[in-house]
C-alpha positions, -999 to 999 in steps of 0.1 A, spaced: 345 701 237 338 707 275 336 732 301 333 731 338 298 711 349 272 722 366 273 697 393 299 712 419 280 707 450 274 669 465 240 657 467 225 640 502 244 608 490 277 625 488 285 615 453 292 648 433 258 657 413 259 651 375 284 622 379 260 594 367 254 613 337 294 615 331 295 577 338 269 566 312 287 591 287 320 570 293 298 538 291 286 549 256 320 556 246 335 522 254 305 505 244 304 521 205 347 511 202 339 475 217 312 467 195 331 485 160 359 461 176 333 428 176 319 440 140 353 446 121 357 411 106 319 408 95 322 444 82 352 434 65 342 400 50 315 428 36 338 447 17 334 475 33 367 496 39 365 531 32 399 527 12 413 493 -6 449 509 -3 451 509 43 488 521 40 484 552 16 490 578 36 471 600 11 437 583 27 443 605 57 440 642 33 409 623 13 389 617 47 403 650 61 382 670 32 355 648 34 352 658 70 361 696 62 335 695 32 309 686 53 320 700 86 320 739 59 289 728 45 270 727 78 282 754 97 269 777 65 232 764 66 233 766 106 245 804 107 226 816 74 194 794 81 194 780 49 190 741 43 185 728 78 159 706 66 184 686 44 212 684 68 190 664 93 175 644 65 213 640 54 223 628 89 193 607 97 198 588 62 239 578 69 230 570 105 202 551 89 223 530 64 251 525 89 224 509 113 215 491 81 255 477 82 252 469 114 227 450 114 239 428 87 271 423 104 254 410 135 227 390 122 237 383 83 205 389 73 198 412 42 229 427 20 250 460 20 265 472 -8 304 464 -11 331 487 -14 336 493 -58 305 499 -63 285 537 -65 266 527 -39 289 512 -13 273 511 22 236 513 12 211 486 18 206 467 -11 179 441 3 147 439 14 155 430 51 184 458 51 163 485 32 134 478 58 159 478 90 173 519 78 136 531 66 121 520 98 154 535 118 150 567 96 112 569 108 120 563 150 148 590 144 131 612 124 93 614 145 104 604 182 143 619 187 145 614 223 179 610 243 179 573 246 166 566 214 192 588 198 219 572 223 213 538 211 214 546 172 244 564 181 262 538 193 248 513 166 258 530 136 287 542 153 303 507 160 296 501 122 316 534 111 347 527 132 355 496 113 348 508 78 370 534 85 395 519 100 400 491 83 408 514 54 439 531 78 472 510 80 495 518 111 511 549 98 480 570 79 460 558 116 487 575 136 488 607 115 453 610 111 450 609 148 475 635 158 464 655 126 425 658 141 435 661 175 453 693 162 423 703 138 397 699 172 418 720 192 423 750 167 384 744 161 372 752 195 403 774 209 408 798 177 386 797 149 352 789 179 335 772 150 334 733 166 306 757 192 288 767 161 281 733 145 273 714 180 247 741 184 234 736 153 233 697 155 215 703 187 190 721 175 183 697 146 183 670 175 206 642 154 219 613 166 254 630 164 260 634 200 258 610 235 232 627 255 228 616 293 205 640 312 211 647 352 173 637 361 148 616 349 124 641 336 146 658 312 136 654 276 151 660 239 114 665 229 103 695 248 95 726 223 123 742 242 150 721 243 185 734 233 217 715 235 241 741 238 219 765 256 242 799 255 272 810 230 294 783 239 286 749 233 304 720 257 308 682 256 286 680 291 262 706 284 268 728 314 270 760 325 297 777 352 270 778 383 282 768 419 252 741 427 242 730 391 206 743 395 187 756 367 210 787 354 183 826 357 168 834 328 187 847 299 219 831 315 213 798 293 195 772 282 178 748 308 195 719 290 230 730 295 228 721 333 208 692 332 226 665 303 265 656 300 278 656 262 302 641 241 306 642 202 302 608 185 333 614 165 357 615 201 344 579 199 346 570 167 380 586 158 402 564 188 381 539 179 393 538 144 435 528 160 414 504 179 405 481 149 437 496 125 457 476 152 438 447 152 439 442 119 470 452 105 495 444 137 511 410 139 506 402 170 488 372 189 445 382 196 436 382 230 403 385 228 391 367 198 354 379 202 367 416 198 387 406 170 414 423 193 454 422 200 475 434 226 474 467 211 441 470 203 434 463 237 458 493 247 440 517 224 408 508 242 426 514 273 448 542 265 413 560 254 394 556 287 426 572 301 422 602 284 389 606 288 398 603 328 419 633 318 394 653 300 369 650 328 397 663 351 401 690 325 363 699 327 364 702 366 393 721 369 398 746 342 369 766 336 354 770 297 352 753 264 375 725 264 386 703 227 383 666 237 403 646 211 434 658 222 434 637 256 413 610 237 436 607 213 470 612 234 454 582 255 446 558 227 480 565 209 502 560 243 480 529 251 483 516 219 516 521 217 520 504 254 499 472 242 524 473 207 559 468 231 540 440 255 528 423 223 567 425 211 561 442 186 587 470 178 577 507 181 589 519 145 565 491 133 535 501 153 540 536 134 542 526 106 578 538 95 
């Protein structure tokens, strides 16, 4: 989601306030899909791919009510107040084990369980089990906006793979359009995409890229709300013409000072990224990413789209669903890097 920024006025060096924040937010997002790109054969010489069967299109409903499941189950504890505790303890435990994955993949040190097993994706070593308990501790006791930035991208760049490694070309493609559909009716009809960032704000989980405007902001200040108002944004800010501090009562301090996006408009794309990859015959340019022409494309195609949904933010004011450009960009570049790669179109979607 996004609205209009703060940062409409130009500062003394005439670059448009706010847009260093925007540029480390599209940093993080390249840098999570590049390194899920560089972990996917690791992750799966691991064993672990969400789904053994990639070209079941059936995966895409399974993951779908996963998502919804959870998605249901913490909006409820955020607007009744019950269970808040949990959720963060849930949140800080996966991001914890997927640091764990990650870790193994990039040094091979310690074990993960493999996918068959009832506890597929946990630690299973002493080396692993030590890397998530001491992630869980720095997440849990010091949840700054770097800290929670770097874990982000860590145990994102381990989801992307598991996940997509367990979509073939078609269930990728559907699942895309599918939750680019999903995002928009969640923030344009039903509003409650607003409820859960605010909640996930407030619980101050690793869930979101956070990249204040000025040095002194801080995640740790008794005060510190995310969303800051009744609509909740993927940069954080409010409708003011020189992106000072909004009056009291207008909104939260935060929501003019950090730039926001959702981990998931990173790690969906990202997922095409490595499907391609892996499932596409076509020649790897870039063995080191594990990555193809289209691969490449999706990587491409996505930093187009967020290119639109930045021009979005600025020039239609309100709450704005991100994954449709993300993932209108990833499929067109993916689709691009699928004809340069000679590789037909019907076979890049699977049919």
């Amino acid at each position: 989601m996004s609205e209009r920024p703060a940062g409409a006025a130009e500062e003394t060096t005439g670059i448009p306030s706010g847009t260093y924040a925007y540029v480390g937010i599209v940093a993080l997002y390249a840098a999570t899909i590049v390194l899920g790109l560089a972990l996917t054969d690791e992750v799966a010489a691991m064993g672990l791919a969400m789904f053994e069967d990639p070209g079941n299109v059936g995966n895409v409903g399974v993951f779908a009510a996963i998502l919804l499941v959870a998605t249901a189950g913490m909006v409820a504890a955020f607007r009744y107040g019950y269970g808040e505790a949990l959720v963060r303890a849930f949140l800080l435990g996966s991001a914890s084990t997927l640091t764990a994955v990650a870790f193994v993949a990039l040094t091979g040190v310690g074990e993960i369980a493999a996918s068959g097993s009832v506890a597929m994706g946990l630690p299973t070593s002493p080396a692993s089990i030590a890397v998530a308990a001491v992630t869980f501790a720095v997440l849990w006791t010091y949840p700054e906006w770097y800290v929670n930035d770097i874990a982000a991208v860590v145990f994102g760049a381990a989801a992307i793979p598991m996940l997509g490694l367990g979509f073939g070309p078609l269930p990728v493609v559907v699942l895309l359009v599918a939750w680019a559909g999903y995002d928009a009716y969640a923030v344009y009809v039903s509003g409650h995409m607003q409820e859960l960032a605010a909640g996930l704000g407030d619980l101050k989980a690793p869930i979101v890229f956070v990249v204040p405007h000025s040095r002194s902001f801080s995640m740790r200040d008794p005060e510190f709300d995310l969303m800051g108002g009744d609509e909740s944004s993927a940069d954080g800010a409010p409708d003011t013409a020189d992106g000072d501090r909004p009056p009291e009562g207008a909104a939260s301090p935060a929501r003019s000072e950090v730039a926001l996006l959702g981990l998931g408009d990173a790690i969906i794309p990202g997922m095409l990224a490595v499907s391609a990859g892996r499932f596409l015959d076509a020649p790897t340019v870039v063995p080191a990413l594990n990555a193809n022409a289209p691969a490449l494309g999706a990587l491409v195609g996505g930093l187009v789209g967020m290119a639109g949904l930045l021009y979005l933010v600025h020039r239609v004011e309100g709450a704005h669903a991100g994954l449709p450009p993300l993932n209108a960009g990833v499929l067109g570049g993916y689709l691009v890097g699928a004809v340069a790669a000679g590789v037909p179109v019907t076979t890049a979607l699977g049919l």
